[in-house]
C-alpha positions as CSV (number, residue, x, y, z in Angstrom):
1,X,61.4,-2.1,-39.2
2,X,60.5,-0.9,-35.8
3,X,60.8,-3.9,-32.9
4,X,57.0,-4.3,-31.5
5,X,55.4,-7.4,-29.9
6,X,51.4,-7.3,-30.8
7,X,49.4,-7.6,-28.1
8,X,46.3,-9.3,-27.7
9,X,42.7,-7.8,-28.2
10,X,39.6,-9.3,-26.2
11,X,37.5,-10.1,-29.6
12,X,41.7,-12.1,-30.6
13,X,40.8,-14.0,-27.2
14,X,37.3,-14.9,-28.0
15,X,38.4,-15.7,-31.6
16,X,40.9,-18.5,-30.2
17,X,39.2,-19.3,-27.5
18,X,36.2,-20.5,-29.5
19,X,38.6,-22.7,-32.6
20,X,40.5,-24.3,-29.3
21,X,37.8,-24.7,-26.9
22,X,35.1,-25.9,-30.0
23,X,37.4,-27.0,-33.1
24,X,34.4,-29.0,-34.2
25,X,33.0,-24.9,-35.2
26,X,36.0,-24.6,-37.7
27,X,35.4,-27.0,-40.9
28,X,32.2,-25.0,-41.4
29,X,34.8,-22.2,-41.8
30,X,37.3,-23.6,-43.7
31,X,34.5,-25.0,-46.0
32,X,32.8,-21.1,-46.5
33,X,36.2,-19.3,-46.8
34,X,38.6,-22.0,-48.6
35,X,35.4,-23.4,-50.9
36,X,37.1,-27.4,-49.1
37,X,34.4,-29.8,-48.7
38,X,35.3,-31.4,-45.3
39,X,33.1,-33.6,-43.8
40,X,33.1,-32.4,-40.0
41,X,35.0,-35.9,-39.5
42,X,39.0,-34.7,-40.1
43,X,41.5,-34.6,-37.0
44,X,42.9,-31.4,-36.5
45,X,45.9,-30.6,-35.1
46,X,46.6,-27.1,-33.9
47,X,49.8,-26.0,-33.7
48,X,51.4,-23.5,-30.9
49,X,50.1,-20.0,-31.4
50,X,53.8,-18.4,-30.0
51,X,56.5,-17.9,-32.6
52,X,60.3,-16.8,-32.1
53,X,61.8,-14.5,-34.7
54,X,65.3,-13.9,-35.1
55,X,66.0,-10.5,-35.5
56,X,69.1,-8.2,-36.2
57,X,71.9,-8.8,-33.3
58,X,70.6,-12.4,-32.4
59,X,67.8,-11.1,-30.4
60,X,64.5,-13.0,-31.0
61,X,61.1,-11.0,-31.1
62,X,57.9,-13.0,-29.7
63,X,54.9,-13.0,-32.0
64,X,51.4,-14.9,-31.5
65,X,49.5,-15.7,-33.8
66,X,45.3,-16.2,-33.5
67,X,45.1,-19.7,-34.7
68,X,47.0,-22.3,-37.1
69,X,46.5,-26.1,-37.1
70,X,46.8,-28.4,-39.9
71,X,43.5,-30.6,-41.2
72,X,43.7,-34.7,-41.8
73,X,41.5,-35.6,-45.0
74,X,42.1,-36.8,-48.4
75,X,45.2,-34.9,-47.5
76,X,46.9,-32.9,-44.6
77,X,46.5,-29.0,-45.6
78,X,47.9,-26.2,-43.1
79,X,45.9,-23.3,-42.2
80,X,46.8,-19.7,-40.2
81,X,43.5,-17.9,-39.7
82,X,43.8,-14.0,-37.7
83,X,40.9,-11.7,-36.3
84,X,41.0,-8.6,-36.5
85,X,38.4,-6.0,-35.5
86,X,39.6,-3.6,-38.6
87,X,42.2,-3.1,-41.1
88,X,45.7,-1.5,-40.2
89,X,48.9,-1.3,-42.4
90,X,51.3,-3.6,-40.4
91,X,48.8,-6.5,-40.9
92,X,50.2,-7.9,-44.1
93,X,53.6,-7.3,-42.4
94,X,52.6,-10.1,-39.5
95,X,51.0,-12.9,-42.2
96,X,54.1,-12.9,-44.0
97,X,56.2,-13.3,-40.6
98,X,54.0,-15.6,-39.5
99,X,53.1,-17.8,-42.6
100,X,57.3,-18.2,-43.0
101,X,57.5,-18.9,-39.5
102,X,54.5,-22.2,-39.1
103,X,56.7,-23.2,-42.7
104,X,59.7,-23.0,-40.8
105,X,58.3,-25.2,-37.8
106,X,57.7,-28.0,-40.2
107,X,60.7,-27.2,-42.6
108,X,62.6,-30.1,-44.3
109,X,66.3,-29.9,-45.6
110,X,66.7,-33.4,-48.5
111,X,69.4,-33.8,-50.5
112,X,71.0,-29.4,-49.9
113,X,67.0,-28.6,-50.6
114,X,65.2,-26.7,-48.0
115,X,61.5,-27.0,-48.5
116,X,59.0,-24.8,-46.6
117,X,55.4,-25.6,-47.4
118,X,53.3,-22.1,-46.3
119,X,49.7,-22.6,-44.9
120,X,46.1,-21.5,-46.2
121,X,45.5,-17.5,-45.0
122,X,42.6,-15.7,-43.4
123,X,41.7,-13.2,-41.3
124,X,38.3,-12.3,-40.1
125,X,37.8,-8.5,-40.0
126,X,34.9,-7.5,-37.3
127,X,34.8,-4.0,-39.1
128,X,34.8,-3.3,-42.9
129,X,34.5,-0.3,-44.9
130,X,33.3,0.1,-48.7
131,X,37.4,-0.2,-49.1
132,X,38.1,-2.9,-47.3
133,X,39.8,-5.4,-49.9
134,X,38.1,-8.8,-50.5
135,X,41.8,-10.3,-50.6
136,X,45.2,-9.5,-49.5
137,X,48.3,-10.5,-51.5
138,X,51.9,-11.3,-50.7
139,X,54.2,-10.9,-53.6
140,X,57.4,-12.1,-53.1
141,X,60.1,-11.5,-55.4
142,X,63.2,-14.3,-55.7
143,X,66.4,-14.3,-57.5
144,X,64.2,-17.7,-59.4
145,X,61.1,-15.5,-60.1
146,X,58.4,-14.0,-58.5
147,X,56.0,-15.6,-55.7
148,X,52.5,-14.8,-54.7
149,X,49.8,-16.1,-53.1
150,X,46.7,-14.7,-51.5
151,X,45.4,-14.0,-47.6
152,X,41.6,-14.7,-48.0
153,X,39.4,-11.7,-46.3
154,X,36.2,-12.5,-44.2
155,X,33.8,-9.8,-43.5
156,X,32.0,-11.1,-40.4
157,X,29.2,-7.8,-41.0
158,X,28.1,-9.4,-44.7
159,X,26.9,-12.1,-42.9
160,X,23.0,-12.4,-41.9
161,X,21.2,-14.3,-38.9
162,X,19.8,-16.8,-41.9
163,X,23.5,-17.0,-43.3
164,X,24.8,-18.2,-40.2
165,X,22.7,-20.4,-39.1
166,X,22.2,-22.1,-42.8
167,X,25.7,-22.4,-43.5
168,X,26.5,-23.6,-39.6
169,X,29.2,-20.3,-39.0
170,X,28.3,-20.7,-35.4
171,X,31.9,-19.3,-34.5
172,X,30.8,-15.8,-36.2
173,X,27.7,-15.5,-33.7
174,X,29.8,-14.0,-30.7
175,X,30.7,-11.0,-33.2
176,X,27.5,-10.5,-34.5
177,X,26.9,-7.7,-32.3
178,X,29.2,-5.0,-34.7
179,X,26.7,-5.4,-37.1
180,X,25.0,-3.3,-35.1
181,X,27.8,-1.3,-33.9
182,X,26.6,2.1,-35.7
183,X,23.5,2.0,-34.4
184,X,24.2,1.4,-30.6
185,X,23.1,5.2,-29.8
186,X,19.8,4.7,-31.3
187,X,19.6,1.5,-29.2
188,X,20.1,3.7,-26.4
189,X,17.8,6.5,-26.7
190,X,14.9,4.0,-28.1
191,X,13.4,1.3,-25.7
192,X,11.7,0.5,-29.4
193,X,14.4,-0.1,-31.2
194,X,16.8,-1.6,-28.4
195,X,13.4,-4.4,-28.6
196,X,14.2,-5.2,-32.1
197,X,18.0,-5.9,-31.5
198,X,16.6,-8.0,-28.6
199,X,14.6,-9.9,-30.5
200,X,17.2,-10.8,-33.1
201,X,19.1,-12.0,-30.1
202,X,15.8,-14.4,-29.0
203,X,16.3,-15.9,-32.3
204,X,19.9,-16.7,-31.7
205,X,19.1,-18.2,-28.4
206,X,16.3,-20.1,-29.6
207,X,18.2,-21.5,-32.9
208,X,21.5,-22.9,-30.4
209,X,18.8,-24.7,-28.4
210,X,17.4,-26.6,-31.1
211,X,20.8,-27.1,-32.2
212,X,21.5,-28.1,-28.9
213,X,18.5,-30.6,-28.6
214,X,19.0,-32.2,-32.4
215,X,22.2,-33.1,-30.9
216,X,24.0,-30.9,-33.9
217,X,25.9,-29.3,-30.8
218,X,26.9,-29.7,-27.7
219,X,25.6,-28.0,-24.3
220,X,29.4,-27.1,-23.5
221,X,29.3,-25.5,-27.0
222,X,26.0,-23.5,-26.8
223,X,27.1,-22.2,-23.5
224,X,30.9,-21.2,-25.4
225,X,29.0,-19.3,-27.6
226,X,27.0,-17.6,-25.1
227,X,30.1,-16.6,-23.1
228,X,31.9,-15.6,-25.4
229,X,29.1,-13.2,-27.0
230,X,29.1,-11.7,-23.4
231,X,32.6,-11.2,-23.4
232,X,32.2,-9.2,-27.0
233,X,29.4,-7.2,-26.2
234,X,31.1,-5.9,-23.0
235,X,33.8,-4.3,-24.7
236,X,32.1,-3.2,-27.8
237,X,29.2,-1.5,-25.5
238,X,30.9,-0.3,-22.7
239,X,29.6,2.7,-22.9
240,X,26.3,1.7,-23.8
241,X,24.7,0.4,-20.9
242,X,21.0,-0.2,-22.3
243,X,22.4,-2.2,-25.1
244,X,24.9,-4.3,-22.9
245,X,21.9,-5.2,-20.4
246,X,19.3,-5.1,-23.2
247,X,21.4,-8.1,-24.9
248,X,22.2,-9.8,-21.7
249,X,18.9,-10.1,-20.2
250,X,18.3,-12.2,-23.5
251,X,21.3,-14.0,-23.5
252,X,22.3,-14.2,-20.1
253,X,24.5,-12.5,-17.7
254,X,27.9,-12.8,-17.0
255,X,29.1,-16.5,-16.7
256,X,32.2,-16.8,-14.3
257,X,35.1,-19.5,-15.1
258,X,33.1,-19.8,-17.6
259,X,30.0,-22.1,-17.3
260,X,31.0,-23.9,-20.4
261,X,34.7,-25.0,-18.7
262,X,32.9,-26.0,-15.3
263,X,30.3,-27.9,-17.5
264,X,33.4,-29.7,-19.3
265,X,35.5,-29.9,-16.1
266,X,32.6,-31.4,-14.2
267,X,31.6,-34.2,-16.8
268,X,35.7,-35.1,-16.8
269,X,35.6,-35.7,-12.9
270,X,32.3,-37.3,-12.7
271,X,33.5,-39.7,-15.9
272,X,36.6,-40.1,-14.1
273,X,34.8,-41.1,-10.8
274,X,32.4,-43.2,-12.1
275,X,34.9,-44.8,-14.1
276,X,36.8,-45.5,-10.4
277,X,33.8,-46.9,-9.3
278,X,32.8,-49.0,-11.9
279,X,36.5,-50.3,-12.2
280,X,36.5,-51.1,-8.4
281,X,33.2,-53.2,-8.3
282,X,34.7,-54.9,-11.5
283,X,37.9,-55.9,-9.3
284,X,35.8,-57.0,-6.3
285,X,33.5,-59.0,-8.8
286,X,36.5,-60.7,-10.2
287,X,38.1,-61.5,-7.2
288,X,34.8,-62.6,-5.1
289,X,34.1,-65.3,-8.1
290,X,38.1,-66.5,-8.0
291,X,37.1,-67.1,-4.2
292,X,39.7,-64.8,-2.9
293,X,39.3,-64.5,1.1
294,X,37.5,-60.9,1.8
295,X,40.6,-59.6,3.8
296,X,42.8,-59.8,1.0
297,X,40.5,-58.6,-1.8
298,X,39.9,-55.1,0.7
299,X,43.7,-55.0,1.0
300,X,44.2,-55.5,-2.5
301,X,41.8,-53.0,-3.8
302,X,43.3,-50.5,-0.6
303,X,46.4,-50.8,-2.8
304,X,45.5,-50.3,-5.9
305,X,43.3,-47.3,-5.6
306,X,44.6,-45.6,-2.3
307,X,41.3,-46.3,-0.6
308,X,41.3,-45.8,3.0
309,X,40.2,-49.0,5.1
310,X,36.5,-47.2,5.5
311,X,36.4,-46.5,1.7
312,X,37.0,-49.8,0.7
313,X,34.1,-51.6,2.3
314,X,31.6,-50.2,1.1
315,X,32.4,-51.9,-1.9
316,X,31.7,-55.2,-0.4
């Protein structure tokens, strides 16, 4: 078999980006696609995306996968989920590789028994056709018997406005947009019809914000979402410009960093300041009440925080 190292797609990036950045958006999947009945409460532990394959001649042949993690309920299950914007005939070829590989990780050799324990498969396909499966099987065939299992199917397109928002897929919202992929030239040419995708959009903005304001989600998460449907819609329209600045007037434009990380990254520093703060005045409370001389309490807390001489009396 030929020697290839799969690359990365934008809609793979927004796919991983949204299950790391907002893992509390993937029990609603796991529940859909696996038929689990998780709670929203379960750690989950992701597990690193890059895997090392040995192949012929010692040499080892980088693959990365979109996403596997194990879930902490009842019991600990392992899960590999892939995106993939349509079918193509080395896919099953890369779940096997992969699904042997995350056993591997987490192998265990007892008494001359080596037991691999192989995760729950999915992949989300962007695109489907009338003969696009609606499950993918691996048979393997062992000198003990025969092996098989099955690689659910997802078909982001079968999924309506109503669905999503009912059955809380928020992480299908960003890919939304190839719904109406086949119709992006009638978008174009039809300020009309181009109105009609925009309101469906209005809809989506105005369901996250009551989400948003029930407290279901976060404003770090609405603004993910957001982003990342940007970051679709500018490759899947590029050549569409009506449709990409139809959408985005709706939505919002382009969000650099992205707003969501600066959202998150602020809150951390001003936690982390105000933490500082709070911890200092607890010191200086402490230590003024133990009638410690004011000299030595702005030494002390000089010391323990790196304050400068000037930075340390104001909090006196």
């Amino acid at each position: 078999m030929e020697n290839t190292r799969i690359t990365n797609t934008p809609y793979d990036d927004v796919f991983r980006t949204l299950l790391n950045d907002c893992s509390s958006l993937i029990i609603p999947i796991i529940n859909e696609v696996f038929h689990e009945h998780y709670s929203g409460q379960e750690k989950i532990i992701f597990s690193p995306n890059e895997h090392f394959l040995n192949q012929q001649g010692g040499n080892e042949d980088e693959r990365i996968t979109d996403t596997s993690f194990k879930i902490e309920g009842k019991e600990t299950k392992k899960y590999h989920l892939e995106c993939q914007s349509s079918t193509d005939n080395s896919m099953l070829v890369r779940f096997f590789e992969y699904d042997t590989q995350i056993a591997l990780d987490e192998g265990e050799i007892k008494e001359n028994v080596l037991t691999v324990t192989l995760p729950h498969s999915a992949v989300l396909f962007l695109r489907h056709h009338t003969s696009t499966p609606d499950t993918l099987k691996i048979r393997m065939v062992t000198p003990g018997g025969t092996v098989e299992y099955d690689i659910h199917v997802v078909k982001s397109q079968q999924y309506t406005l109503e669905d999503i928002f009912e059955k809380n897929l928020l992480l299908l919202i960003p890919f939304y947009i190839f719904s109406h992929e086949t119709r992006f030239e009638e978008y174009e040419k039809d300020k009309t019809k181009l109105r009609i995708l925009q309101e469906e959009y209005e809809q989506i903005k105005n369901k996250l914000e009551e989400l948003l304001n029930q407290g279901t989600i976060s404003e770090y998460t609405r603004c993910t979402i957001i982003d990342m449907s940007n970051k679709v819609l500018e490759h899947i329209a590029i050549k569409y410009n009506s449709v990409r600045e139809g959408v985005k007037a709706i939505m919002g434009g382009k969000i650099l960093e992205y707003e969501a990380k600066t959202i998150k990254k602020e809150g951390i520093e001003q936690g982390i300041e105000r933490g500082i703060q709070q911890g200092i005045q607890g010191t200086v409370s402490i230590l003024k009440n133990l009638g410690v001389p004011t000299q030595t309490i702005l030494v002390k807390i000089q010391e323990q925080y790196n304050l400068s001489p000037e930075a340390s009396k104001k909090y006196l």
